[in-house]
C-alpha positions as CSV (number, residue, x, y, z in Angstrom):
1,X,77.5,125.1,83.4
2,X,81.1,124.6,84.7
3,X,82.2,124.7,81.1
4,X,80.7,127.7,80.7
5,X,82.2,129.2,83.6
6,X,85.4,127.9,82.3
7,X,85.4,129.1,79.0
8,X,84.5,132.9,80.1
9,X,87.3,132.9,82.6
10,X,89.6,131.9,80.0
11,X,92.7,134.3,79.5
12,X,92.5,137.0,76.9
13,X,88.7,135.9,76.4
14,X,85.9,139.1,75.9
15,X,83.4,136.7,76.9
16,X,81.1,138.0,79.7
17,X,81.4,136.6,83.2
18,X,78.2,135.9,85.1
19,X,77.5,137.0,88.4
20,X,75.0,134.0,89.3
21,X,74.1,135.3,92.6
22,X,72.1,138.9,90.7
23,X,72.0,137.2,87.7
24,X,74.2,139.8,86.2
25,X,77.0,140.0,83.8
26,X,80.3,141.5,84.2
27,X,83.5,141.9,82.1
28,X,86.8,142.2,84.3
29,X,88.8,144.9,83.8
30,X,92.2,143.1,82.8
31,X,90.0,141.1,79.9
32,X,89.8,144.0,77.8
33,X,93.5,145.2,75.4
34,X,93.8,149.0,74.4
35,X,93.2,148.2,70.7
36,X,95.7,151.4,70.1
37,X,95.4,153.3,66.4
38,X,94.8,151.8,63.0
39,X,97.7,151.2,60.9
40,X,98.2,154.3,59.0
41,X,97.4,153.6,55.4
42,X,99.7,155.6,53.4
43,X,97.9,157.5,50.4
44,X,98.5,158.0,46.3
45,X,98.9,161.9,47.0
46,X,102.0,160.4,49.5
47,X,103.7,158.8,47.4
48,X,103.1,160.0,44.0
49,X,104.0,163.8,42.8
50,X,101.3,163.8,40.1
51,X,98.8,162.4,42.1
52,X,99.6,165.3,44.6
53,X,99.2,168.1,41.8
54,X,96.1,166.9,40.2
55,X,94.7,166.6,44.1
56,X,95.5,170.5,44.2
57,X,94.1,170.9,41.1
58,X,90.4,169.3,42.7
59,X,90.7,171.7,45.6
60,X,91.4,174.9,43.3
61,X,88.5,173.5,40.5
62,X,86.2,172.8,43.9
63,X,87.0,176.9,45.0
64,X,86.8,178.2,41.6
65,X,83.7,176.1,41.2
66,X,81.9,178.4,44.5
67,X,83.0,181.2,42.3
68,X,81.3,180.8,39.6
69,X,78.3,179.5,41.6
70,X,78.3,182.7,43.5
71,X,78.6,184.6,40.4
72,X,75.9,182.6,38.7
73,X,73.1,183.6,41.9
74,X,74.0,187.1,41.4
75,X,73.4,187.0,37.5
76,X,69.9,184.8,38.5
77,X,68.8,187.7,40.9
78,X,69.0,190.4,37.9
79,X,68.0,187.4,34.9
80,X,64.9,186.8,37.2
81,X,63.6,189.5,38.9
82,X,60.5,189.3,41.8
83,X,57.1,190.2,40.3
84,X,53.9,189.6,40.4
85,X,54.2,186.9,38.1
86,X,54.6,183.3,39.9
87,X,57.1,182.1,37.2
88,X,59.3,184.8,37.2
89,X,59.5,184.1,41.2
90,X,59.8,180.5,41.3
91,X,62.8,180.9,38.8
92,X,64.6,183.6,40.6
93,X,64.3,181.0,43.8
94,X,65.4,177.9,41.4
95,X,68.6,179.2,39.8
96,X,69.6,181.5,42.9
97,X,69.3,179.1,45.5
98,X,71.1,176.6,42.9
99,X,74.1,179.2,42.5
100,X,74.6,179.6,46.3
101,X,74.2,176.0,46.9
102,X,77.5,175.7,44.3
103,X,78.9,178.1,46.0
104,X,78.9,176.8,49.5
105,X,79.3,173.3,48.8
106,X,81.8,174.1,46.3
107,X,83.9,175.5,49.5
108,X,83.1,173.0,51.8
109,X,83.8,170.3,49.7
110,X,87.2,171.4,48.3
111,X,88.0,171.8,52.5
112,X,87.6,168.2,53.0
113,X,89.1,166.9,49.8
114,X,92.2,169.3,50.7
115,X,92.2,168.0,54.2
116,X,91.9,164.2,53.2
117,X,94.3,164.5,49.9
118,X,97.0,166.6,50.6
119,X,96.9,168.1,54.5
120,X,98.5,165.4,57.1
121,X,96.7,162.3,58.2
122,X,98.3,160.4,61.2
123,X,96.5,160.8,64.0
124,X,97.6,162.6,66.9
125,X,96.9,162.5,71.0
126,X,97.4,166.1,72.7
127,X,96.8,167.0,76.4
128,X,95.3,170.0,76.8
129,X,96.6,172.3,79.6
130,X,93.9,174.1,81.5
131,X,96.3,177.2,82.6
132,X,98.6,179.3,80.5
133,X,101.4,177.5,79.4
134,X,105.3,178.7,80.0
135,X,107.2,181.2,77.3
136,X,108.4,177.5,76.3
137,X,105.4,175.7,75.6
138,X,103.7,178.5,73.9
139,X,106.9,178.8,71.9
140,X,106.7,175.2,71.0
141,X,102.6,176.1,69.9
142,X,103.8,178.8,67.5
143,X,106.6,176.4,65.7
144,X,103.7,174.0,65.9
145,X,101.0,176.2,63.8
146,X,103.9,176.9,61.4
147,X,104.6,173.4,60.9
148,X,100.9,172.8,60.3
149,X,101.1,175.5,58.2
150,X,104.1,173.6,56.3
151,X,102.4,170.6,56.3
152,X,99.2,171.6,54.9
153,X,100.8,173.5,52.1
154,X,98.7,176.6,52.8
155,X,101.6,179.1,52.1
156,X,102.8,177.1,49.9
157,X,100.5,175.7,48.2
158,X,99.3,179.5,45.4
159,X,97.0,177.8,43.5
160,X,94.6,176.5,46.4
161,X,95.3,179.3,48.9
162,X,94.5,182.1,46.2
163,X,91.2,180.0,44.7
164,X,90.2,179.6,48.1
165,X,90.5,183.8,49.1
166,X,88.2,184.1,45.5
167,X,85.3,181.5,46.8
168,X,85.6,183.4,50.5
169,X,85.3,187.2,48.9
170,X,82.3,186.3,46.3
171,X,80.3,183.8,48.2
172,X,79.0,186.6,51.0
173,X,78.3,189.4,47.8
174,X,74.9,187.6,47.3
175,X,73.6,188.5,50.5
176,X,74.1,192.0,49.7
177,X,71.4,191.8,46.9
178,X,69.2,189.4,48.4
179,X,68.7,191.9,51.7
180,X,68.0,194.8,49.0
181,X,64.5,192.6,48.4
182,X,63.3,193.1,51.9
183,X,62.5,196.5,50.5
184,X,63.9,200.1,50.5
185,X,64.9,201.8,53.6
186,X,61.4,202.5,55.8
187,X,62.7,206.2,56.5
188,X,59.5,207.6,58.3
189,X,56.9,205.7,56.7
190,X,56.2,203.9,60.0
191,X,55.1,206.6,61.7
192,X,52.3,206.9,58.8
193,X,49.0,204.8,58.1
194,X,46.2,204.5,55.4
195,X,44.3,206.4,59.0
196,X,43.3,209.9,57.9
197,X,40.9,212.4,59.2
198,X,37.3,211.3,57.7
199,X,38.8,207.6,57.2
200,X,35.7,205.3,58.0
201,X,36.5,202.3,59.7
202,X,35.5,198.8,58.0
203,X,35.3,195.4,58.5
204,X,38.5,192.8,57.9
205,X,38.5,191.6,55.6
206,X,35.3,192.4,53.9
207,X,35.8,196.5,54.1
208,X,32.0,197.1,55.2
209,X,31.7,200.3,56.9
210,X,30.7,199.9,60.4
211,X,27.8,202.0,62.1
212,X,28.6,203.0,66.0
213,X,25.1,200.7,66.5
214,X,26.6,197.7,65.4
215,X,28.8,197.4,68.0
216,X,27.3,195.7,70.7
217,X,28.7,195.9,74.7
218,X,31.3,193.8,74.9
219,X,31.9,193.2,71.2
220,X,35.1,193.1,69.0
221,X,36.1,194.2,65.8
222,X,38.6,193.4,63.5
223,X,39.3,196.7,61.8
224,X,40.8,197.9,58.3
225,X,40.7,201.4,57.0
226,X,38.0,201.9,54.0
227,X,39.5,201.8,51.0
228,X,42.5,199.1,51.8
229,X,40.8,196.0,50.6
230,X,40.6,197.8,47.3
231,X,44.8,198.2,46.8
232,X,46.3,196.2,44.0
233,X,49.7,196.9,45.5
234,X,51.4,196.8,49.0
235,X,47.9,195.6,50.5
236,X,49.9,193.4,53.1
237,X,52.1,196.1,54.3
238,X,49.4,198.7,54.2
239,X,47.6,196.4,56.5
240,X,50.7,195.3,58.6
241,X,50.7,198.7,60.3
242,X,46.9,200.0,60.2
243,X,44.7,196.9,61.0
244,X,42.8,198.3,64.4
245,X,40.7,196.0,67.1
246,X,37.6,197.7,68.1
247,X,36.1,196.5,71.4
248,X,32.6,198.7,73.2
249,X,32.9,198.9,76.9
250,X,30.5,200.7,79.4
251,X,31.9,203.7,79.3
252,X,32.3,204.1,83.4
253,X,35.0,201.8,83.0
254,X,37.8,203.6,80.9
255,X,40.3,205.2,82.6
256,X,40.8,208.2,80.2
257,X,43.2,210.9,80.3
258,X,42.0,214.5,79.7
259,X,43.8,214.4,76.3
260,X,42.1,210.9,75.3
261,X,38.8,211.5,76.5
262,X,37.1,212.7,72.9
263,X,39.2,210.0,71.1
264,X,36.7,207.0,72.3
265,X,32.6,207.4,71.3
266,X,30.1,205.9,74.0
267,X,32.9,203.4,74.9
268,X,33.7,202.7,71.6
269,X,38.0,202.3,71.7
270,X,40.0,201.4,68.5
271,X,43.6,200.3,69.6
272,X,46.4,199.0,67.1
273,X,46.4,195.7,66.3
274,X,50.2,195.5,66.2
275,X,51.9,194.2,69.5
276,X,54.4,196.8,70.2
277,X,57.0,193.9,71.9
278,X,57.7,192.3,68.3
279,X,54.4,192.9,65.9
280,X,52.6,190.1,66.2
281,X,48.9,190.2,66.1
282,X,46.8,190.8,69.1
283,X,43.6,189.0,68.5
284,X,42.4,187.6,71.6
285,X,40.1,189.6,74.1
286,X,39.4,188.6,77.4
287,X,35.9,190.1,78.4
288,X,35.5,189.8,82.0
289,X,38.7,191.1,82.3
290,X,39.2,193.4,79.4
291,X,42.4,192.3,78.4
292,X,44.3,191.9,75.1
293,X,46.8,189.2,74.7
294,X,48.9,188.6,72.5
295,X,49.6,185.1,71.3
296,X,53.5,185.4,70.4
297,X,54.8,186.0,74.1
298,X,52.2,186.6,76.1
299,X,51.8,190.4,76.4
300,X,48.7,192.1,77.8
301,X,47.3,195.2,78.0
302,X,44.3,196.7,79.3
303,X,41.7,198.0,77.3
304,X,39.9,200.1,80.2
305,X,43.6,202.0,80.9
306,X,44.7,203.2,77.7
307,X,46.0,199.4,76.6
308,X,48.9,199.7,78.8
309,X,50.7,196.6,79.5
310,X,49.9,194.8,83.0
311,X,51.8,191.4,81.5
312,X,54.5,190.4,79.3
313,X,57.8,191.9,77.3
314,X,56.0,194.6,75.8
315,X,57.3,197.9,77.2
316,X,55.0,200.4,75.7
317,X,50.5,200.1,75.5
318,X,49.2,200.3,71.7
319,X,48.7,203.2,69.9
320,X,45.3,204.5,70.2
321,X,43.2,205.3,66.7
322,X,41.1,208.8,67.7
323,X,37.2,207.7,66.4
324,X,34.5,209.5,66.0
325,X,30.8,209.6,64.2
326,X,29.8,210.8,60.6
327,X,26.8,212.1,59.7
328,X,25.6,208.7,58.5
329,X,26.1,206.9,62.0
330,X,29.3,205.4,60.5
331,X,32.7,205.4,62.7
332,X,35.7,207.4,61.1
333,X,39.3,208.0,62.1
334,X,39.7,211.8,63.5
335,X,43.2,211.5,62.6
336,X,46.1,209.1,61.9
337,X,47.9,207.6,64.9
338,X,49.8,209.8,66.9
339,X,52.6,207.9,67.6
340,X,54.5,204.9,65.6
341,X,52.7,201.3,65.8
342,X,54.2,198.0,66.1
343,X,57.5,197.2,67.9
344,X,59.6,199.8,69.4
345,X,62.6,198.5,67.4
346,X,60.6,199.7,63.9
347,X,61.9,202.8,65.0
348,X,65.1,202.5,65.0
């Protein structure tokens, strides 16, 4: 054990020493050198001219190569456009996403080969001043980011610096045709449903029609317009901003306003689905307390006071859907909502 003892104490060691007392092991402070900075390594593109111009040549093929990858996802969004054919749409999203992948990597790799080939590599140690330096020092910084400049070649350096302006311009231009698909601009269509005077209300998703007598006290309904589960196009969006929860409460209960008091039948309500705080679905109903919540961020509203909101981010109640009775005992729409559905920001 004294051996041991000896041998950890032993100058210039990096052997532990044990504290036998706690059973602990310490190194001393003195027993571990600054191991400073690894000899630079001087590289091919130092010492050698042509290695240095075919490195610059890399960089400028590696920009020019996001070029033509950004070019190629532009030519792929109007080679394959979206329809209703699977194909088509799995081969705009294969050869698109495959052009902007060249194009971004294309950029960031010719960065780091330009940085590791041709752009100085000794390492350097800086303090950093935490207040605003003298007219000297900040002087000095300005003849320091032209020497970097200088030393990276960037001025210098045509080929690279004007390849690398082409790859920056072209690689955001995708974007611009990509956003196109997220549809035309909305306008006023917001403000308008598939809800029309006469509408009958049906079932989601089957589109039943539903009779004033089927709904029970207490009792919630999912709620499409008739008509909507027969669309062959824009179905989703068509039902994005008319899908209605209908819920019958005793009718001593609501809180009506004069204006709102013939848009309800026997305590029959119909509120918009849409949460007006971001548009997620409300869906769940409390009954004892006759509350909607919605399961994004936690928004209520009250179903007996016009759905305004007691809880949550939302800032405005849902839109009410004016009901009535046909003829035939079958709830219908007296109108389309009057104001916009879904999130304030739709809007705007």
């Amino acid at each position: 054990m004294s051996d041991s003892k000896s041998i950890a104490s032993g100058k210039g060691s990096h052997e532990p020493e044990h504290d036998y007392a706690t059973g602990l092991a310490t190194i001393a402070a003195d027993k571990v050198a600054d191991p400073g900075l690894e000899p630079h390594r001087v590289r091919m593109t130092d010492k050698s001219v042509k290695h240095e111009k075919a490195a610059a040549r890399q960089v400028a093929a590696l920009f020019l190569a996001s070029v033509v990858g950004s070019i190629f996802s532009i030519y792929a969004y109007f080679a394959f456009p979206l329809s209703d054919d699977l194909g088509t749409v799995r081969n705009n999203t294969l050869f698109m996403g495959l052009g902007i992948t060249l194009g971004l990597f294309g950029i960031g790799i010719g960065a780091v080969h330009w940085a590791k080939t041709l752009m100085p590599d000794a390492e350097v140690a800086e303090e950093r001043h935490q207040t605003r330096g003298s007219e000297e020092v900040r002087a000095r910084a300005v003849e320091i980011i032209k020497l970097a400049d200088s030393e990276s070649g960037f001025s210098r350096r045509k080929l690279i610096r004007r390849s690398l302006y082409g790859a920056l311009a072209l690689f955001p231009i995708p974007a611009i045709f990509f956003f196109g698909d997220l549809g035309p601009n909305p306008k006023d269509t917001l403000r308008h449903t598939m809800w029309k005077a006469g509408t009958r209300l049906t079932k989601d998703p089957s589109g039943l029609p539903i009779k004033a007598s089927d709904v029970t006290l207490g009792s919630v309904f999912h709620v499409i317009p008739e008509g909507l589960s027969e669309l062959e196009h824009h179905k989703l969006e068509e039902k994005a901003k008319a899908a209605v929860l209908l819920v019958r409460l005793d009718p001593s209960e609501l809180k009506e306003s004069a204006e709102r008091k013939s848009w309800s039948y026997d305590g029959i309500v119909a509120y918009s689905k849409i949460c007006t705080h971001v548009g997620c679905p409300v869906a769940l109903y409390e009954q004892h307390t006759h509350h909607l919540l919605c399961p994004c961020h936690q928004s209520t509203f009250d179903v007996t006071d016009e759905c305004k909101v007691v809880f949550g981010p939302a800032s405005r109640p849902l839109p009410q859907l004016p009901i009535a009775v046909d003829a035939e005992g079958y709830l219908i729409a007296q109108s389309d909502f009057t104001e916009p559905v879904g999130p304030s920001f739709w809007e705007r």
